[in-house]
Structures are given as structure tokens and as C-alpha cells.
C-alpha positions in Angstrom: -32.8 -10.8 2.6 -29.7 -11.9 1.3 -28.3 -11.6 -1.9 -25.8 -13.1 -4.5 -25.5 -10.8 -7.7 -23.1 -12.8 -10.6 -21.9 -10.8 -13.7 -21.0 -13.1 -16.4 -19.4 -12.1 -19.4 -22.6 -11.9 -22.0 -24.0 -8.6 -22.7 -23.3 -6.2 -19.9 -26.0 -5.0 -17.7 -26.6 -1.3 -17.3 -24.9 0.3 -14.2 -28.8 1.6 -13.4 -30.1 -2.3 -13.6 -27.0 -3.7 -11.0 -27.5 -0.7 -8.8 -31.3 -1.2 -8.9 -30.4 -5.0 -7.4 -27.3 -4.2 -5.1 -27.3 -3.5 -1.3 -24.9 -3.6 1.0 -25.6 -6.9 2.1 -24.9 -8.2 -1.5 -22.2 -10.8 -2.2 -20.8 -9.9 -5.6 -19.7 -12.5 -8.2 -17.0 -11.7 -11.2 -17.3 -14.2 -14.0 -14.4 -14.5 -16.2 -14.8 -10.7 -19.1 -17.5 -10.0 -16.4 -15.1 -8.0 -14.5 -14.6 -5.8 -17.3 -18.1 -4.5 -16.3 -17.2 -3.7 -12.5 -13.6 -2.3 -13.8 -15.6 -0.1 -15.7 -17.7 1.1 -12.7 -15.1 1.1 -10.1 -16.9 -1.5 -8.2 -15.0 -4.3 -6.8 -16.6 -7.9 -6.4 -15.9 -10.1 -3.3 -14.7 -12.9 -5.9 -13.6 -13.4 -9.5 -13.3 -16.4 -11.0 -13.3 -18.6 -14.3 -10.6 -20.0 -16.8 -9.9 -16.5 -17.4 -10.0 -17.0 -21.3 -11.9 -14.3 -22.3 -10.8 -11.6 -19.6 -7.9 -9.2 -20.7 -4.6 -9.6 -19.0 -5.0 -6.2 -17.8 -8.2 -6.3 -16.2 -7.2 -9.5 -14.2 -3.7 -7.9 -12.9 -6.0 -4.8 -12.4 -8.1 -7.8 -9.9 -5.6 -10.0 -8.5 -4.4 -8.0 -5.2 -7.8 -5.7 -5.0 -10.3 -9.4 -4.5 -10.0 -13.1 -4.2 -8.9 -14.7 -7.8 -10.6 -18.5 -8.2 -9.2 -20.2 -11.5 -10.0 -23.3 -13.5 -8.4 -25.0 -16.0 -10.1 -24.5 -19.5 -11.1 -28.1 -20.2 -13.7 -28.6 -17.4 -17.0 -30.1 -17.0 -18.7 -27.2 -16.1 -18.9 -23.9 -17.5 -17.5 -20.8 -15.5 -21.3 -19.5 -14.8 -22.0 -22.5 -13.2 -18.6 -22.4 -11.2 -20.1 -18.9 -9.9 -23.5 -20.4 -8.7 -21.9 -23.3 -7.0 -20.1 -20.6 -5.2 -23.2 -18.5 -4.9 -25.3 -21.1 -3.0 -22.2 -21.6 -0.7 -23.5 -17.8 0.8 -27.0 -19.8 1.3 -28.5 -16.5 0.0 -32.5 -16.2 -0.4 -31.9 -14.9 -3.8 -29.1 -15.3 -6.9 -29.2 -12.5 -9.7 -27.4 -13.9 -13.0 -26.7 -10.6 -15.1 -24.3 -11.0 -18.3 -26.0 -14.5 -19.0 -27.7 -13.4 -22.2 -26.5 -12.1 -25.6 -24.7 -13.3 -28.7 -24.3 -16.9 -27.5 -27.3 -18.8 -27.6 -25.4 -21.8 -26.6 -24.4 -20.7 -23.4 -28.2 -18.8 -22.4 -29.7 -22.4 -23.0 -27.4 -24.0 -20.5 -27.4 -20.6 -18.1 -31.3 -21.4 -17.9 -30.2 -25.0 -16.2 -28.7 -23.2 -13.5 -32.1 -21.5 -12.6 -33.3 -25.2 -12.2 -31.0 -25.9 -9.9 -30.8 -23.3 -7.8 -34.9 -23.9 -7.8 -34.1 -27.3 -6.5 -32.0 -26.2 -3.5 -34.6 -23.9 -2.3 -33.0 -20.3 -3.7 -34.9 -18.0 -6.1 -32.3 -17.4 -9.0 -32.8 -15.0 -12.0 -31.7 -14.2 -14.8 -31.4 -10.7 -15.7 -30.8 -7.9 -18.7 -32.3 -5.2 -19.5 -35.1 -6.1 -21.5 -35.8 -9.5 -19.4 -36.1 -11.0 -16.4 -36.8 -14.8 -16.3 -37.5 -17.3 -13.6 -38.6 -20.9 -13.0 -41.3 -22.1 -10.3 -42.0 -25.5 -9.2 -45.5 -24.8 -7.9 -48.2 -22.3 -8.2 -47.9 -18.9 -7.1 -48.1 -15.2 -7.1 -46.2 -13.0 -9.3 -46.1 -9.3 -8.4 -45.5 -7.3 -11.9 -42.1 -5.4 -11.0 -39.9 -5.6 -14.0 -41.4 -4.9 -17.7 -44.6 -4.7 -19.9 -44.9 -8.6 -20.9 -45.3 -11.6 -19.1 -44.5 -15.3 -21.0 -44.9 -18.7 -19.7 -42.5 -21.5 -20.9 -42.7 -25.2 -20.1 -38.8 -26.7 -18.9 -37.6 -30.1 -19.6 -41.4 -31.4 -19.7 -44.9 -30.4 -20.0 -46.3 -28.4 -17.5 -49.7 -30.1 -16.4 -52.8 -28.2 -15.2 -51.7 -24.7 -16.2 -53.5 -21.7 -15.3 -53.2 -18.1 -14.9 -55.6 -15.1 -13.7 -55.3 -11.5 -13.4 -53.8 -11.3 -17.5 -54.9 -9.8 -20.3 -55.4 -13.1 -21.9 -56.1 -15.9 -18.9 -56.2 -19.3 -19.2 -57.1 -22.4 -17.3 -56.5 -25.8 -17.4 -53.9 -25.7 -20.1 -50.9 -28.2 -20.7 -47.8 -26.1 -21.4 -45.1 -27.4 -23.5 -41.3 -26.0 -24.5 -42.2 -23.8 -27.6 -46.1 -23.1 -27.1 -47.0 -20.0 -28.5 -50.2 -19.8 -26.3 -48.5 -17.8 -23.4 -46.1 -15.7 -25.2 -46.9 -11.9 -24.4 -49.4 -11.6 -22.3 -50.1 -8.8 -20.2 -50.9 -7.5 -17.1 -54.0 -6.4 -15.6 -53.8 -6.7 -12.2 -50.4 -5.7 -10.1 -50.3 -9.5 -9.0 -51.3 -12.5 -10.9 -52.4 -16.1 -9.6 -50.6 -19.1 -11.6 -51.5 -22.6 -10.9 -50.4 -26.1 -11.9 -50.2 -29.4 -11.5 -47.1 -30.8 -12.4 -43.8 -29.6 -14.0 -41.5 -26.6 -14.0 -42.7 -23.4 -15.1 -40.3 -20.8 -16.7 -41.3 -17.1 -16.3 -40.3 -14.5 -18.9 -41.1 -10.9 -17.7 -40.0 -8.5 -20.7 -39.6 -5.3 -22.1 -38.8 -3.9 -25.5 
């Protein structure tokens, strides 16, 4: 299975999480002040890129002859995180992992969560990834195998989610119409190692969490 793991320059991930994710197969992303993480670690990513405003000048000279440096200009259309999937899907991997895409700026984790939409759209499982969460959109119903914290919370994106259902939780539910701040499916639980979840229509966003 191949893999794309980008590190963005929100709150760093734990060396344990990224190692928990990498292989050797892995094609590894810098984003702008992500590289501070992997300079940290002594790991070096395949590419680094971004308008390089946040990134100190001695962590990219530390880059520039050790990986291959992508730059944009700082008044762009797109943010650098979204630079680094475009490149990401170039790989055509089965799976992205965005890590450093949550933390002080709320801002930029609400446009980060378009990104898992569009990956979605082009056929790639993406998530987004710290150490307390791990969230995830689906486009039809499904299994979800509990592998990543104690919680599980259901979100509606964009629109309602029609037809919403889901068995093998502490609390199920059937039949449901979801919307973008429903209260109804935040921290459920686990009873079974796999739940069902079924729907109609819309785009489901997954929240698996931990405290």
C-alpha cells in the first residue's frame, strides 16, 4: 500500500505517532516550519516546500542541498498544505496522512478539512492526524475498524448527511439526518472492534479521539 505522510507546521506530531505511520515505502512531505519537526528527528523528507514564511533560515539552508526545495510566492491562491497534497496525489498513493494540520489556528484546520474532501473525490483515503485525533470523510457507507482512540464522532460536511446510521456503538442510531454541528453523534463509543455506518446521501466526516 502506498503511502504519502505530509507534516505541516501546526502542532507537531510525536516522533512515536509518525513512526507508528512510516514505512519504507512512504513518500515524505515537509510543509513550510514542518521541517523543523524532521530536523529535529534527523529524518529527511523526499520534498519540502511552501512560501517558506514561517520556517527559520537555518533550518531551510540546513534542507536545501540534503532534499528537493519547492517555493511559492506568499500571495497565492492556495495555502502551502494544499500545495503539499497536490503534490501528494501526483505519487497516486492509496493513502495521504496530514500530521501538523491541527493546533492554534482554527483558520487554517477548517480549510485543512477541505483537503480531505478532495482527496475523497479523487479516490485516495486522506487523514488528518495528532495525537489526540484522527479524522476522515466517507462518501458512502462503510466499515470502520476501531484502531486509533477511545471516541468515535460523526460530523455532517458541506450538507446534511441523509439516511444516517450506525451499529456496533455504544449509543446506535438509525435513520438519522446529520447536520454540521449536531450534538447527537459526538462521543460515542465502541462496542464492537468494527462498526457498520450507513447513508444515503452526503459526506460523512469521522472523528476518532482520545483525551
Amino acid at each position: 500500500m502506498k503511502k504519502v505522510i505530509i507534516v505541516s507546521g501546526g502542532r507537531k506530531p510525536s516522533l512515536s505517532l509518525y513512526r507508528s505511520l512510516y514505512d519504507s515505502e512512504c513518500r515524505i512531505i515537509a510543509v513550510d516550519s514542518g521541517a523543523e519537526f524532521f530536523r529535529e528527528n534527523g529524518i529527511l523528507p523526499h520534498i519540502l516546500l511552501g512560501d517558506f514564511d514561517s520556517i527559520t533560515e537555518e533550518t531551510l539552508h540546513y534542507f536545501e542541498e540534503k532534499t528537493e526545495l519547492i517555493r511559492y510566492e506568499e500571495e497565492k491562491d492556495f495555502t502551502d498544505t494544499e500545495a503539499a497534497l497536490e503534490e501528494a496525489l501526483k505519487e497516486n498513493p492509496d493513502e495521504i496522512f496530514l500530521l501538523g494540520c491541527t493546533g492554534n489556528r482554527l483558520d487554517h484546520f477548517i480549510g485543512n478539512l477541505s483537503l480531505l474532501e478532495k482527496a475523497l473525490h479523487r479516490g485516495v483515503r486522506a487523514f488528518i492526524m495528532d495525537d489526540h485525533n484522527k479524522i476522515f470523510m466517507m462518501k458512502k457507507p462503510g466499515i470502520i475498524r476501531k484502531d486509533f482512540g477511545d471516541y468515535i464522532s460523526f460530523q455532517a460536511f458541506r450538507g446534511p448527511v441523509k439516511g444516517f446510521g450506525v451499529k456496533g456503538v455504544k449509543y446506535p442510531l438509525w435513520d438519522y439526518e446529520l447536520v454540521l454541528g449536531d450534538s447527537m453523534n459526538v462521543s460515542n463509543e465502541f462496542v464492537e472492534k468494527y462498526i457498520s455506518v450507513t447513508f444515503r446521501e452526503g459526506i460523512l466526516m469521522v472523528f476518532m479521539t482520545k483525551d
